[in-house]
C-alpha positions as CSV (number, residue, x, y, z in Angstrom):
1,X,0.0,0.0,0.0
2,X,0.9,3.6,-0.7
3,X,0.6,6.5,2.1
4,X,0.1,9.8,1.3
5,X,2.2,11.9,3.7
6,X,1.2,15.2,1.2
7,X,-2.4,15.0,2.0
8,X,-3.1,18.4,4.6
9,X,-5.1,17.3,7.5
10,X,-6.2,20.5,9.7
11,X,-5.3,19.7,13.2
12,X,-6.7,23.6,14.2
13,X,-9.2,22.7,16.9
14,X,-8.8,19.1,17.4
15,X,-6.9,19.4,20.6
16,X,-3.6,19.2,19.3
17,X,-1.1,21.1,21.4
18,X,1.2,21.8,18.6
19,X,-1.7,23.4,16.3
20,X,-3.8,25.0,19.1
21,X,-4.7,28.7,19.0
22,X,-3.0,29.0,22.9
23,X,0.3,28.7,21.3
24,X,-0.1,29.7,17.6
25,X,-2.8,31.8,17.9
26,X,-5.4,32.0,15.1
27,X,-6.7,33.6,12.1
28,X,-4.4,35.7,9.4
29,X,-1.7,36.1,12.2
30,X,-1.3,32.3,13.1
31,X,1.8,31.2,13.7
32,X,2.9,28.4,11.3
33,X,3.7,25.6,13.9
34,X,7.3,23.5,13.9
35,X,7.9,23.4,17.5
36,X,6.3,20.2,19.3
37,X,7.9,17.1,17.9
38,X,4.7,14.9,16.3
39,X,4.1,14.4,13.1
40,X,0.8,16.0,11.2
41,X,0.5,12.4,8.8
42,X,-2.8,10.4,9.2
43,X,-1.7,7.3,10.6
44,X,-2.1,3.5,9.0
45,X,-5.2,2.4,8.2
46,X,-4.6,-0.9,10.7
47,X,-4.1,1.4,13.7
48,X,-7.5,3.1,13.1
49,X,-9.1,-0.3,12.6
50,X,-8.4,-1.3,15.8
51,X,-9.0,1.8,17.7
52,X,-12.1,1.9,16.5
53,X,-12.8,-1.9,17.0
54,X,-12.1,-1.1,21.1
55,X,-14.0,2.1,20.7
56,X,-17.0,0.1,19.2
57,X,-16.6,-1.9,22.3
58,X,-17.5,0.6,24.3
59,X,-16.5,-0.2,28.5
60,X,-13.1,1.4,29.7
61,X,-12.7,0.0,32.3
62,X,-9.3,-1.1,34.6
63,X,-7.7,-3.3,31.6
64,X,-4.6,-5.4,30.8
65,X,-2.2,-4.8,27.7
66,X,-2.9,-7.0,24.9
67,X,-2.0,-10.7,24.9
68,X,0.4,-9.9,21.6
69,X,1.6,-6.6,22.3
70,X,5.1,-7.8,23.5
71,X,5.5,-10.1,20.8
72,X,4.6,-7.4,18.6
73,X,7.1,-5.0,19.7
74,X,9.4,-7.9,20.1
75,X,9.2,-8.4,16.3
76,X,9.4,-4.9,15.6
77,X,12.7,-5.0,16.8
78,X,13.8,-7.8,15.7
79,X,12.9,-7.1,11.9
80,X,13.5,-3.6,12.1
81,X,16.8,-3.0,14.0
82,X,18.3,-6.7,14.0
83,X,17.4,-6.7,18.2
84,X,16.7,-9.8,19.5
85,X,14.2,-9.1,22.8
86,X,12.4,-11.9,24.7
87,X,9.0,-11.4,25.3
88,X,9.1,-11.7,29.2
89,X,11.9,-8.2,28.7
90,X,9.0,-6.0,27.6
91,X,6.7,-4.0,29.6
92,X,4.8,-0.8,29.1
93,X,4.5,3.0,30.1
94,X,2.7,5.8,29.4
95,X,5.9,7.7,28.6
96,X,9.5,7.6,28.3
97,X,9.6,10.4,30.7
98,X,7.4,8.0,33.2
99,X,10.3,5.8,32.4
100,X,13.1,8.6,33.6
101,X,11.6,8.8,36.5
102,X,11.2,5.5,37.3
103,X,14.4,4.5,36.4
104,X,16.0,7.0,38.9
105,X,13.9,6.5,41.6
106,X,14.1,2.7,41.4
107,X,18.3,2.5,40.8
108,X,19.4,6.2,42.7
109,X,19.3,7.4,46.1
110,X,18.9,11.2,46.6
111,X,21.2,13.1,45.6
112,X,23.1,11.1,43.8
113,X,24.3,12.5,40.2
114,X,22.9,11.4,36.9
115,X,25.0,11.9,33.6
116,X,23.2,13.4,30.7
117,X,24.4,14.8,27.5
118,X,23.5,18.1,26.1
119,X,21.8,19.5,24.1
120,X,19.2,17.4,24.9
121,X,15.3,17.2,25.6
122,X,14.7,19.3,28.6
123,X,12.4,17.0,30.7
124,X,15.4,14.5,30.6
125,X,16.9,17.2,33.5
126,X,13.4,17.9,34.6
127,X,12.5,14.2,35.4
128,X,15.8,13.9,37.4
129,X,15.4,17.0,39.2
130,X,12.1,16.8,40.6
131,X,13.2,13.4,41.9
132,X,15.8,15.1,44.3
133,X,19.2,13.9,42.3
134,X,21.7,16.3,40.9
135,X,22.6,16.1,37.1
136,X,25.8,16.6,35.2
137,X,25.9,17.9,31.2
138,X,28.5,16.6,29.3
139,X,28.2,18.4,26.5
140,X,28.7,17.0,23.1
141,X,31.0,18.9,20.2
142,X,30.6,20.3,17.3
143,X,32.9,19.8,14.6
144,X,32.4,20.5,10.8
145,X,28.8,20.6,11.5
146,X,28.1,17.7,13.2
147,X,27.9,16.6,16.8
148,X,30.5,14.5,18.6
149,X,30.6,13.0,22.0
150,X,33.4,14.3,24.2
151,X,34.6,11.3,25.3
152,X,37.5,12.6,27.5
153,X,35.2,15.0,29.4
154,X,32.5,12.1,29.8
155,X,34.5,9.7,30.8
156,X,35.5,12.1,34.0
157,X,32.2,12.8,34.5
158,X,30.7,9.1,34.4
159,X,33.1,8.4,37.5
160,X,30.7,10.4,39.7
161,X,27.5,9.2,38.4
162,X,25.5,6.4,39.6
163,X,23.1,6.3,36.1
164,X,23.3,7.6,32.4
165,X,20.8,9.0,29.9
166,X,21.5,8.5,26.2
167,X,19.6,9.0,23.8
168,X,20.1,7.9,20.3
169,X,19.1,9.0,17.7
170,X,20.0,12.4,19.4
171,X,17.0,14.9,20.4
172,X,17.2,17.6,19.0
173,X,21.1,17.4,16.8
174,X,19.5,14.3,14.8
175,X,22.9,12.2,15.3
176,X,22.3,8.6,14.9
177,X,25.9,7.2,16.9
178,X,27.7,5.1,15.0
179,X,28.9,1.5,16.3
180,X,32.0,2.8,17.6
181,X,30.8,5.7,19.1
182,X,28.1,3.5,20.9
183,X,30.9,1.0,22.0
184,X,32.8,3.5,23.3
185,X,30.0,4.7,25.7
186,X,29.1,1.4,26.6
187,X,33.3,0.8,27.7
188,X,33.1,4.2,29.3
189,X,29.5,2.8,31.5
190,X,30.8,-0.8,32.2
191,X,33.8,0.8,33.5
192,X,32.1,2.8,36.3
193,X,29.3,0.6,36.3
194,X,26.7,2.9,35.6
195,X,23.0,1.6,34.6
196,X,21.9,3.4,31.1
197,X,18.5,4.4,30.2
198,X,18.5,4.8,26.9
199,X,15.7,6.5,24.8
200,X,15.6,5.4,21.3
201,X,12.3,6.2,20.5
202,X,13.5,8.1,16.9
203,X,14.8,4.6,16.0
204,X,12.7,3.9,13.0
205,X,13.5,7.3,11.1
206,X,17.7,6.8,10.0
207,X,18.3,8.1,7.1
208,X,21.2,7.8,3.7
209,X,21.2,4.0,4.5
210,X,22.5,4.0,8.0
211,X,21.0,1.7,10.8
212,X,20.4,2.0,14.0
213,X,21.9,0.0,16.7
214,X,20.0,-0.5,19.7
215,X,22.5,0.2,22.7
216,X,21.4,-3.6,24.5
217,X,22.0,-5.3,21.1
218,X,25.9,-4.8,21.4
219,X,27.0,-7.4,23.6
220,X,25.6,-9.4,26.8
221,X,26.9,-6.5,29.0
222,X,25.7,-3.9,28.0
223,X,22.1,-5.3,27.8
224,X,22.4,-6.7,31.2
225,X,22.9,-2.9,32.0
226,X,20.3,-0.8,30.2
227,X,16.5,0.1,29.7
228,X,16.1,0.4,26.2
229,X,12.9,3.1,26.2
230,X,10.8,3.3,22.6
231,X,7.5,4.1,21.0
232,X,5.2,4.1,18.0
233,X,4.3,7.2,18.8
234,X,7.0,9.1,16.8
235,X,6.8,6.7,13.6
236,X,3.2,6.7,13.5
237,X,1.1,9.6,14.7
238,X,0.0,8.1,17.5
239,X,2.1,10.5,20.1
240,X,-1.2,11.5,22.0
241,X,-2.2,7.7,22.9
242,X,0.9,8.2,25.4
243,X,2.0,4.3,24.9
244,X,6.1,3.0,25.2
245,X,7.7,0.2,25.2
246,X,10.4,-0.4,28.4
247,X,13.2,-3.1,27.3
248,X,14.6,-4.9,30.2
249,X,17.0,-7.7,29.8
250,X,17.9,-8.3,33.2
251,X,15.4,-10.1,35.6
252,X,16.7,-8.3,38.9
253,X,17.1,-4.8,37.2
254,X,13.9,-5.5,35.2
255,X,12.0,-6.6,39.0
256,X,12.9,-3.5,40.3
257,X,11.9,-1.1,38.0
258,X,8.7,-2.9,37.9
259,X,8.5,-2.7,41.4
260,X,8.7,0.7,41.4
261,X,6.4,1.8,38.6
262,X,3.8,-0.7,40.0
263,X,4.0,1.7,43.5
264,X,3.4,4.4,41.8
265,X,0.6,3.7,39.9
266,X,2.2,4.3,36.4
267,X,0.5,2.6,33.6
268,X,-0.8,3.4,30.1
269,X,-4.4,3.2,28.6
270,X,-5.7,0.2,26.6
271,X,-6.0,2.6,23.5
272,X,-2.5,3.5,23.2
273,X,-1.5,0.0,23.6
274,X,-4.2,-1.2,20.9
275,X,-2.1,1.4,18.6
276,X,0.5,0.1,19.3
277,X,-0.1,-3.5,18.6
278,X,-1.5,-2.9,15.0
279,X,0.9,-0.4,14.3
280,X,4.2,-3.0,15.1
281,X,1.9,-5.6,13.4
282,X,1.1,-3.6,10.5
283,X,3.7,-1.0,9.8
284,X,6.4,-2.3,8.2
285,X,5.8,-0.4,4.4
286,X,4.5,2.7,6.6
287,X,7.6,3.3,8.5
288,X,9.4,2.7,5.3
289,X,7.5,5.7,3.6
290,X,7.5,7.6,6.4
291,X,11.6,7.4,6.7
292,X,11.8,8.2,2.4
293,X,9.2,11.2,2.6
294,X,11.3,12.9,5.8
295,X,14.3,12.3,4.5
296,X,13.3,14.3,1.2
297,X,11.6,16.7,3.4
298,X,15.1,16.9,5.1
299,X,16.8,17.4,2.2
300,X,14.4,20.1,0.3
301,X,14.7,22.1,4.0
302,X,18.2,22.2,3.9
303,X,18.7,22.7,0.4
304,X,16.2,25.8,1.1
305,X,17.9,27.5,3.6
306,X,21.2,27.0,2.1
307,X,20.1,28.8,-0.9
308,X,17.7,31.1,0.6
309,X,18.3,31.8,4.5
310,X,22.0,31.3,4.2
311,X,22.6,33.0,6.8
312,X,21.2,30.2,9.0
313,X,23.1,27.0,9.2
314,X,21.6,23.9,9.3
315,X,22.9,20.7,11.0
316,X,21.9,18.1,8.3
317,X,20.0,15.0,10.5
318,X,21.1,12.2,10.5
319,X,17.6,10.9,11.7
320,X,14.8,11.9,13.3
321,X,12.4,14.5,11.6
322,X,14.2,17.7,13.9
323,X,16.0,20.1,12.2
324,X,19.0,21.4,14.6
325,X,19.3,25.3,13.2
326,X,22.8,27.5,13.8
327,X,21.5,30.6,13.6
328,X,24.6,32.7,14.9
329,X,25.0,34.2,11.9
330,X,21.8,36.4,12.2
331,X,23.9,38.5,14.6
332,X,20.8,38.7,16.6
333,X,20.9,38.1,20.6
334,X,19.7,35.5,22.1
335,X,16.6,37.8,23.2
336,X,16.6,39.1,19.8
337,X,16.3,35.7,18.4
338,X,13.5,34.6,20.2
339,X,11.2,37.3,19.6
340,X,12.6,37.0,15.3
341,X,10.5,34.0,14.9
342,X,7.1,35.1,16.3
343,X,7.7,37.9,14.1
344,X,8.2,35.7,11.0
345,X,5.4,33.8,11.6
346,X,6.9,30.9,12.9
347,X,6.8,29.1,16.4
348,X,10.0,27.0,16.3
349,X,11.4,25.4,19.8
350,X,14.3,27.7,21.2
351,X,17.8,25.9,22.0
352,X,17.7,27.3,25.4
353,X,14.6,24.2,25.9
354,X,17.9,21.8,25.2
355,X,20.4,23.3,27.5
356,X,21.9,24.6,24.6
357,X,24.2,27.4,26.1
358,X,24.8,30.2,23.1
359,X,21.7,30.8,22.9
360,X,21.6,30.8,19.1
361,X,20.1,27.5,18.0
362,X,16.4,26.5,17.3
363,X,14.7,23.6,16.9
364,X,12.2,23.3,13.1
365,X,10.3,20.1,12.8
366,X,10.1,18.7,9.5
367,X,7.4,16.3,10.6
368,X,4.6,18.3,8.2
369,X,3.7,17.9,4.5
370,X,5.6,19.5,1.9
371,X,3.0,22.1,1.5
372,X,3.3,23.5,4.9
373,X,7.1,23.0,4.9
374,X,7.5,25.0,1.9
375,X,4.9,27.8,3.6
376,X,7.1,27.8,6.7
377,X,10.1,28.3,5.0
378,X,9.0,31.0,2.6
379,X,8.2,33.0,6.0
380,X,12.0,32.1,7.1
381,X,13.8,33.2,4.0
382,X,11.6,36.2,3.8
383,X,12.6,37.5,7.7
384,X,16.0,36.7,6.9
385,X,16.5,39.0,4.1
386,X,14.0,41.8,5.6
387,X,16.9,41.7,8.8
């Protein structure tokens, strides 16, 4: 079957945070939305199928996940990312941030200093935080316009750390680590015995014929040591059904955390795990589309800017559907900045929501249809040269 990721579904006044008039406003002023990472594609036809099915139904009441939805998102794996996980390893959330939290509250005592790598997704720090541990950036490098790990600098900073968050591919710099890269982390973690939590729930989206490697895949150690955290969500549309998948190869790390989440009440509706089901079942030639039409999306943004904006510098992804912009060369202040996309139309997610220091980087999701891509960055190129 053939998706059509072109076809313009108005999301204005269906609830959707990232289209609501709170944040974008409404009428000939709107903001043109690229700030809250979903994606505005109608999902696969199995996934509404079966939503509607339980809908049909029509009792909610206190409910199970479904008999096959670990062996679904065991064979998602499997096929997808060459990750062999036993059935008995999976278990289910309603976030990956429930997941953060979890994790440190189940493997950390207060106080106690988690390692996180920055720029990264803000309520990583948050869920850490509000738990009562400290955190420590190690921020990653950039050189010739991509990211790196500092491994020198993380390496000193993983000898004070009790856990680590990774994730890969990278929220929001769209790096998708390479073998070595993720062997060298995993050295770095076994080292100082550190537990990882890793949140690879941009797996399915890697693009110019890489793959991605799932952390636990590597070798028998590192599994034994991480929580692989993933989702649907991202690949197909199905972000508001709040539904992830929590990979546990260990029985007495995997006990714990169960433990824990079990005490505080942490579970996920039967809808999102319905979703879920069909869409690992279901999805193979979706998430292939998906990945082809966001990589050309990708490559027409950046090709754009380039050519159009060239004062901005993009970070080409490597995956995901983010778009990690330089925008230094605006020689606008970091308060300037912030208030030049409002003006341009545009609500975009400022670096500062990343940790990002400068000041000077954005975040543009290219998770849209050509149509509003192009829209959004014909308001972009047309601020730029009015500066």
């Amino acid at each position: 079957m053939t998706y059509d990721f072109n076809k313009v579904i108005d999301r204005r006044g269906r609830n959707s945070a990232k289209w609501d008039r709170r944040f974008i406003g409404e009428g000939e002023k709107a903001l043109l939305p690229f700030w809250v990472a979903d994606t505005d594609f109608e999902t696969l036809p199995e996934v509404k199928q079966a939503l509607a099915a339980c809908v049909e139904h029509g009792i909610f009441g206190y409910t199970l996940p479904p008999e096959g939805c670990a062996a679904a998102a065991a064979r998602w794996q499997q096929v997808r990312h060459g990750f062999h996980v036993e059935e008995e390893w999976v278990s289910f959330l309603a976030g990956i941030d429930c997941a953060i939290a979890t994790t440190v509250q189940a493997f950390t005592q207060p106080g106690d200093t988690v390692l996180i790598n920055t720029p990264i997704y803000d309520p990583f720090f948050k869920m850490v935080e509000g738990c009562g541990r400290k955190t420590v950036a190690s921020p990653m490098k950039l050189v010739n316009g991509r990211y790196e790990f500092d491994f020198d600098d993380f390496a000193q900073k993983a000898k004070g750390a009790r856990l680590f968050l990774l994730c890969n591919p990278q929220n929001p710099t769209a790096r998708c680590l390479t073998r070595e890269e993720l062997e060298k982390i995993g050295a770095i973690c076994a080292e100082n015995d550190l537990l990882i939590l890793c949140d690879e729930i941009h797996a399915d989206m890697v693009f110019d014929g890489r793959k991605h490697i799932p952390l636990a895949s590597l070798s028998p150690e590192l599994a034994r040591r991480t929580i692989t955290c993933t989702s649907p969500s991202k690949t197909f549309s199905v972000a508001g059904l709040v539904a992830s998948v929590i990979i546990i190869p260990d029985p007495a790390v995997r006990e714990k955390f169960i433990e824990v989440r079990e005490r505080n009440s942490i579970n996920t509706g039967i809808l999102g795990l319905v979703a879920m089901e069909a869409a690992y079942l279901h999805g193979d030639a979706y998430a292939d589309q998906v990945r082809s039409y966001l990589q050309a999306n990708r490559d027409y943004a950046v090709d754009y800017i380039r050519k159009n904006a060239p004062a901005i510098t993009p970070i080409v992804p490597e995956a995901t559907f983010l778009l990690w912009l330089d925008c230094s060369g605006l020689g606008l202040s970091k308060e300037a900045l912030e208030a030049f996309f409002p003006a341009a139309g545009l609500r975009l997610s400022m670096g500062s929501a990343y940790r990002e220091p400068t000041g000077q980087f954005v975040r543009f999701n290219l998770g849209c249809t050509r149509a509003t891509l192009t829209a959004g960055l014909e308001r972009l190129s047309a601020a730029v040269k009015a500066l």
